[in-house]
N, C-alpha and C positions, 0 to 999 in steps of 0.2 A: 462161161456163165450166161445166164439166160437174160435178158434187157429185161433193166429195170423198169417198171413202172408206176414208182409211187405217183406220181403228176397225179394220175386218172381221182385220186381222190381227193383232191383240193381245186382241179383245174379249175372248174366252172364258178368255185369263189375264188378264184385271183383275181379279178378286178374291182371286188368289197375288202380285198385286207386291206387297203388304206383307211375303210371305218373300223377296222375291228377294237374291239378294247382292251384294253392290256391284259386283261384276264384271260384273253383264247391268242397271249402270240406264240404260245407252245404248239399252235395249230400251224404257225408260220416256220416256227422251227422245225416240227415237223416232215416238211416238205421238203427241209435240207438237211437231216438228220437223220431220214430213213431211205435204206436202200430195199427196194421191194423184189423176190424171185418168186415169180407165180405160178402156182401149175407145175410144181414139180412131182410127176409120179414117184411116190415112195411103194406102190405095190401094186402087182395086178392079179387078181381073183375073180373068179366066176365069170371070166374072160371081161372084166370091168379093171379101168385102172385106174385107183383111188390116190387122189392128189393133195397139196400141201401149198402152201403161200409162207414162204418166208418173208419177215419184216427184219431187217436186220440196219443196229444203230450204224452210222457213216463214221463217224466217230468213236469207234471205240478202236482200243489200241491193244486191249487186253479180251481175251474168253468174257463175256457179257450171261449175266441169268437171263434165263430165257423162257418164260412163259407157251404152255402148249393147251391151244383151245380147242376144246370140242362144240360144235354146235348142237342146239336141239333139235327138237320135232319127233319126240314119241320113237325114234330107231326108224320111222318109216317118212321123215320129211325133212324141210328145213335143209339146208346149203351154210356152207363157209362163207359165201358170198353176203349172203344175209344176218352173217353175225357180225360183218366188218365195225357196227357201231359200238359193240360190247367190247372190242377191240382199243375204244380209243383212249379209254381212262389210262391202260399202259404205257401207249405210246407218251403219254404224260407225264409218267412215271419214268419213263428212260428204257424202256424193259424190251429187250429182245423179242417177237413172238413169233409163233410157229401154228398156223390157223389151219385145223385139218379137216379134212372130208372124209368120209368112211362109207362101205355098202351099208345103202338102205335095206328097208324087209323088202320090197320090189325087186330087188337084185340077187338077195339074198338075205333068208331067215336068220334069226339069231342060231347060233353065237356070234356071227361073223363081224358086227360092227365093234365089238369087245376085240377080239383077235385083230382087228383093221387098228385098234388106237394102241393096241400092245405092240405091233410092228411099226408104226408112226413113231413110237417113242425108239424102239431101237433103231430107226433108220437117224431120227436126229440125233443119238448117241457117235452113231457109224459115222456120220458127215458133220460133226461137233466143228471140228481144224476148219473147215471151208467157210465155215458160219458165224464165226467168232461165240461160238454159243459151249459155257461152262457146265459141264455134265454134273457136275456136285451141288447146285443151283437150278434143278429143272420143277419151275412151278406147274400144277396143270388144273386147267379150270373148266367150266363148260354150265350150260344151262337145263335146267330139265334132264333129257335124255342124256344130254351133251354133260352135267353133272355127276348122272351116273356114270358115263367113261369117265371121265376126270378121276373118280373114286378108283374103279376095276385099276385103271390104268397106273394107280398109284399103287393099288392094292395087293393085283393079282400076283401072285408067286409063279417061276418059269414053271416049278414043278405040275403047276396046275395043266400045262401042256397047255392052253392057249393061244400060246408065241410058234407055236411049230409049222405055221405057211410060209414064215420068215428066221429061218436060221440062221444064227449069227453069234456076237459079242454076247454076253451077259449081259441081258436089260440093265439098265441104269436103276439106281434108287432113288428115287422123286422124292425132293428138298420137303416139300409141302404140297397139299393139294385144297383147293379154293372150290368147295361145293355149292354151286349155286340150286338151291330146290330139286336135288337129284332123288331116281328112285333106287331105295337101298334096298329093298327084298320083290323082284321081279313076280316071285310066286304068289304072293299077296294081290295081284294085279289081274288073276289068270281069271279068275273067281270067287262069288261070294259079294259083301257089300262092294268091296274095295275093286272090280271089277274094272278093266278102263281098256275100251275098244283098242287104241294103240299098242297096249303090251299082248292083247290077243294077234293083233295082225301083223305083232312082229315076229313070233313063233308058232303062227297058224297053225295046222293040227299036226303038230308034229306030234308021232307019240310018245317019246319021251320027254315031252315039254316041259314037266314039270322038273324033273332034270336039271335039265338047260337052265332051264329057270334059276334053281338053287345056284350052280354052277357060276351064275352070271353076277351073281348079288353080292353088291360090297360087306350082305351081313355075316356073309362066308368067308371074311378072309380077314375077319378083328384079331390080331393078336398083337402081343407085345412084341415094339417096334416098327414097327407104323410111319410115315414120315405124321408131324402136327397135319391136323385137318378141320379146315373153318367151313362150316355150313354155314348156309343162308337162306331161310324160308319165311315165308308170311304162313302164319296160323288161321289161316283162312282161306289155304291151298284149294280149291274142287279139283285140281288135278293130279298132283302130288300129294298123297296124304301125308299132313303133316306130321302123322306120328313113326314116318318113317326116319324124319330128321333127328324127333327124340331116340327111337330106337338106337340108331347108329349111336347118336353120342351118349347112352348110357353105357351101351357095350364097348365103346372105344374108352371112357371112362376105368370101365372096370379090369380094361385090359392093357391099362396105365400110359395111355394114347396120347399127348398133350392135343385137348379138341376148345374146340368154342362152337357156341350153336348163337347164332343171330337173330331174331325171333323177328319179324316184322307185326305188328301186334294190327289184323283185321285184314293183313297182307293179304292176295290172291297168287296169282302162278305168274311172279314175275309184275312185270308193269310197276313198277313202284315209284314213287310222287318225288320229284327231284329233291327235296328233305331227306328223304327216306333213303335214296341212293347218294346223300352226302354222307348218313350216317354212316352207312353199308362198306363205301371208301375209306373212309374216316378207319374203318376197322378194319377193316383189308388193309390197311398201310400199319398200323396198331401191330398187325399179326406177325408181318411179314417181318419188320423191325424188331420185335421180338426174339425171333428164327436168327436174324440175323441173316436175312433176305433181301435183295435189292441193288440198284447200280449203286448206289453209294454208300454201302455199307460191307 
């Protein structure tokens, strides 16, 4: 097994936890409670090899749910490394997680970071036993871009072919999935009002992009059966149109989905006022309890 490294992310306040307040000493437990494997290649493609940071609890004695994060940045930016702070609300929560990387457009046009988070989930299926991580419990979240895998990743079916750079086990079926302001119909984005430079430079002129495009979109793959799915968006997205978040949940709606849509009211793409993301937790824990989702439940 690969040396731990949680330290690296508290080390340089260990010598302030004797001010901390009683409110942040889950940041202290923390420290003693997670065992970190970093950089574990789960695939390699386009001669690039895309890796994973396990967070795994020290304490647990049983299979743990385990949470699998996608980062954002439009499919063409943004690192795992730079979502470690969106990471921390979990580790508060008790929750196992699984923080992945995928090709960029720089590396490789779309489909390929859909296919990189659909092998990311079968490889933590595959190495479940090592992990302590309980595959009937697999949450998956992400931001923006990193929202829309979170979705596919939930969504897509093997049959869609996809998964076929990495054959294996039958994909897992994901417990639930936690849509932070993701994009649900990619072809909406090519052209027209709705238009947004990142979803052009992610399937640059390919000619079948439009395609790709449908191919790629969470609004292709609503049907009954679904794991529950919570969105979260501000109505006041300039990046993500927010009617992409209504779209999804009327057709998950109507395709007898169990959904909730979170509406942040004047919201932008994210950034939200520490109120705002109390409330957003507040229902992210709401949801998950619900499900019947959670370390202790």
């Amino acid at each position: 097994m690969r040396k731990t490294l949680f330290t690296f992310l508290f080390a340089a306040a260990l010598p302030a936890f004797a001010q901390l307040p009683a409110a942040a000493d889950w940041a202290t437990h923390a420290l003693n409670e997670y065992q970190v494997i970093p950089n574990v290649t789960y695939l390699t493609a386009s001669n690039w090899e895309a890796k994973l940071d396990i967070y795994k609890r020290r304490d647990a004695t049983a299979p743990q749910p385990t949470l699998i994060f996608f980062h954002g940045g439009g499919w063409v930016g943004g690192s795992k490394e730079a979502s470690l702070m969106s990471l921390m609300p979990w580790f508060e929560m008790g929750w196992n997680v699984v923080n992945v990387e995928y090709r960029l457009g720089r590396v490789a046009l779309g489909p390929a970071a859909v296919e990189d988070c659909l092998c990311a989930l079968r490889w933590v299926a595959t190495h479940a036993k090592d992990y302590a991580i309980d595959t009937t419990r697999l949450v998956t979240t992400g931001e923006s871009a990193g929202g829309h895998l979170s979705l596919t990743t939930g969504m897509i079916s093997e049959n869609a072919g996809l998964d076929r750079q990495c054959p294996g086990a039958p994909l897992p079926k994901v417990a639930a999935i936690i849509d932070w302001y993701g994009i649900t119909d990619v072809k909406d984005l090519l052209d027209g009002t709705n238009r947004k430079a990142y979803a052009v430079a992610w399937l640059g002129s390919l000619p079948d992009r439009e395609t790709i495009a449908e191919r790629v979109s969470p609004l292709t793959y609503v049907r009954e059966g679904l794991p529950p799915i919570l969105m979260i968006q501000g109505d006041a997205d300039p990046t993500v149109p927010y009617a992409h978040s209504l779209r999804l949940r009327d057709a998950l709606t109507k395709a007898k989905v169990p959904n909730e849509l979170v509406t942040v009211p004047g919201g932008k793409h994210g950034q939200f006022s520490a109120p705002e993301r109390t409330m957003i937790y507040t229902k992210i824990r709401d949801f998950l309890a619900k499900h019947k989702l959670g370390p202790n439940l």
